[in-house]
C-alpha positions in Angstrom: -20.5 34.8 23.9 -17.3 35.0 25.6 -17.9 31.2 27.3 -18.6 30.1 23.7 -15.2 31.4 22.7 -13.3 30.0 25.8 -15.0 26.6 25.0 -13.9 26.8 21.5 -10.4 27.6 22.7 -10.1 25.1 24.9 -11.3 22.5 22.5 -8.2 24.0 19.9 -6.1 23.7 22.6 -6.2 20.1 23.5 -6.8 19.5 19.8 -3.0 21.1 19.2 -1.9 18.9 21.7 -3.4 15.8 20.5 -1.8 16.8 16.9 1.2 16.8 18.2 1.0 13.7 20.1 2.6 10.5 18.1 -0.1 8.3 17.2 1.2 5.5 19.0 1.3 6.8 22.4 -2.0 8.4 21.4 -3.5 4.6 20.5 -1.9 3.5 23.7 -3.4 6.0 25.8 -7.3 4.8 23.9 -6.7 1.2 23.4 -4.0 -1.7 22.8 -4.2 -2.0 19.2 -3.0 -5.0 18.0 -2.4 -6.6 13.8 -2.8 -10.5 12.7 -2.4 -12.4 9.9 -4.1 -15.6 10.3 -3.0 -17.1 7.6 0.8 -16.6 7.7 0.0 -17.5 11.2 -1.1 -21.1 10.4 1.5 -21.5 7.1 4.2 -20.4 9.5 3.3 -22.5 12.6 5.8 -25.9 12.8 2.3 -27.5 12.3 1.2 -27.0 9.0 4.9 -26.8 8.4 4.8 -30.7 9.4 1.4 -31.3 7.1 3.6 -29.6 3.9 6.7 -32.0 4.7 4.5 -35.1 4.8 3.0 -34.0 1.5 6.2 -33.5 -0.4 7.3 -36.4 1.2 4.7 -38.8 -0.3 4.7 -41.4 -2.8 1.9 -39.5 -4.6 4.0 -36.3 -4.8 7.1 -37.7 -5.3 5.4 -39.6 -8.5 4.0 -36.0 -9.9 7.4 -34.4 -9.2 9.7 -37.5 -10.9 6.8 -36.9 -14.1 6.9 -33.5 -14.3 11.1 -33.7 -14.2 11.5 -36.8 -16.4 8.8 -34.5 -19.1 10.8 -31.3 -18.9 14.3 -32.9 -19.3 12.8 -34.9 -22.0 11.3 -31.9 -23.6 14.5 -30.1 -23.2 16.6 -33.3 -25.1 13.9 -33.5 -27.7 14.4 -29.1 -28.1 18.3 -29.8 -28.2 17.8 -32.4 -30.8 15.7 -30.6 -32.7 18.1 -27.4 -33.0 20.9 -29.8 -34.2 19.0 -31.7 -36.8 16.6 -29.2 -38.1 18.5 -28.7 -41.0 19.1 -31.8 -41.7 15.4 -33.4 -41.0 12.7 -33.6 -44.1 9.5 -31.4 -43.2 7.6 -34.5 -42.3 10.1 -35.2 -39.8 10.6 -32.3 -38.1 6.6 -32.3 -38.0 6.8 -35.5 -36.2 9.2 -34.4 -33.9 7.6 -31.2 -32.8 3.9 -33.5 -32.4 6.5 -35.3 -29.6 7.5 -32.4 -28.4 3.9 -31.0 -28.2 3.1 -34.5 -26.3 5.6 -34.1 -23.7 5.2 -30.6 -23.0 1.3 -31.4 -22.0 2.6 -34.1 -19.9 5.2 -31.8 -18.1 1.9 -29.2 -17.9 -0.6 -32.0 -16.9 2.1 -32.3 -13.6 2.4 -29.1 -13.0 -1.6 -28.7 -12.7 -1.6 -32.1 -10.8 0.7 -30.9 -8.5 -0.8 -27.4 -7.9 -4.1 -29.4 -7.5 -2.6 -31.4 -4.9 -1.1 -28.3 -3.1 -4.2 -26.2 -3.1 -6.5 -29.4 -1.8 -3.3 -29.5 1.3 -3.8 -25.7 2.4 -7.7 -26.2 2.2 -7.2 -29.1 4.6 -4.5 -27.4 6.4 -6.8 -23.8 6.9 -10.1 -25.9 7.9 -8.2 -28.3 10.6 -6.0 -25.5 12.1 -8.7 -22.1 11.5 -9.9 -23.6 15.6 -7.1 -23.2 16.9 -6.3 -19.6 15.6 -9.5 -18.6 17.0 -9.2 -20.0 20.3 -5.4 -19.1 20.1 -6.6 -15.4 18.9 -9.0 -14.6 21.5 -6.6 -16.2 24.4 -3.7 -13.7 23.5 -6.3 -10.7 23.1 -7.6 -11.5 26.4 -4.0 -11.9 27.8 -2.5 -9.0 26.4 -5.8 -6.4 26.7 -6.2 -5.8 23.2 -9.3 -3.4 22.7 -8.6 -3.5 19.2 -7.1 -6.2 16.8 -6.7 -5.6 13.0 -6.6 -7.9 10.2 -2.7 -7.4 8.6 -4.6 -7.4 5.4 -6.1 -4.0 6.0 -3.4 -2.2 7.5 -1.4 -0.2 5.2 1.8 0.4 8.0 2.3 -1.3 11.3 4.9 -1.7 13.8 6.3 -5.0 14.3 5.8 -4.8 17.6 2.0 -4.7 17.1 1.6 -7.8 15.4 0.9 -11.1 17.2 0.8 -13.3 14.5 4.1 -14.8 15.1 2.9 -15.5 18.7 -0.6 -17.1 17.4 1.6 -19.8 15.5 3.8 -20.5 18.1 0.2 -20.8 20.5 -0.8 -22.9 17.4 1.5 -25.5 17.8 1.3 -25.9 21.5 -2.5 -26.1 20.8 -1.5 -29.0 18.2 0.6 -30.9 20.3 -0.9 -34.1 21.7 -2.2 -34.5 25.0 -0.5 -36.0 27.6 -2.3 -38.7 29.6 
């Protein structure tokens, strides 16, 4: 009986201890514990930073963007116009007017959607060509760095900034990019 109650007091004891140990240096005694985000990993590497420039640098984008301004500042003269003439237009014309207006709009909103199309269809490509290289990039730096234990940023409700190494998977990202010397 009394080595049952030793045991059970020795277990309290380092159980106290452990309680009053900060967590970190408790983690750090266990494992490296380690937080990414993979995905503000790729969107923040110069690479995909690159892909986005080219993209709003096109001819295709530019087009959508010059549409969906010249439809909003038309809407926006045609609203201004109307507010100035209402009173003065018959009912049949200030039905007429709104039909335009309703016709611009939906071209302004047909941009919009075009654009957001386009955008969405870039990240897709962007995640599929660069998701390699944050793998390889990922295990490299866990390897490097000893991690036992590497947590998605999504499912961590409080980190240190310190235990994050997404900022060094985009920077590996872009060296992964670069072209080869031969």
């Amino acid at each position: 009986m009394m080595v049952k109650i030793a045991k059970a007091m020795s277990i309290w004891a380092m159980l106290g201890t452990l309680a009053f140990m900060p967590v970190a240096s408790l983690a750090d005694a266990v494992n490296k514990i380690a937080v990414v985000d993979a995905k503000v990993a790729i969107f923040g590497s110069e690479t995909a930073q690159s892909y986005l420039k080219t993209f709003e640098e096109s001819a295709d984008f530019q087009s959508l963007k010059a549409k969906y301004e010249s439809s909003s500042a038309d809407f926006q003269a045609m609203a201004a116009e109307a507010e100035t003439q209402r009173l003065t237009w018959s009912a049949e014309q200030l039905a007429e007017h709104q039909k335009k207006m309703s016709y611009v709009k939906a071209d302004a909103e047909l941009a919009i959607q075009k654009i957001s199309a386009e955008q969405k269809q870039l990240e897709q490509r962007i995640l599929q060509n660069l998701a390699p290289l944050v793998e390889l990039s990922i295990q490299e730096i866990v390897k490097e760095q000893g991690i036992t234990l590497l947590l998605r940023a999504e499912s961590v409700l409080l980190a240190s900034p310190e235990t994050s190494i997404t900022k060094q998977v985009a920077e590996r990202i872009d060296i992964k990019s670069q072209p080869k010397p031969e």
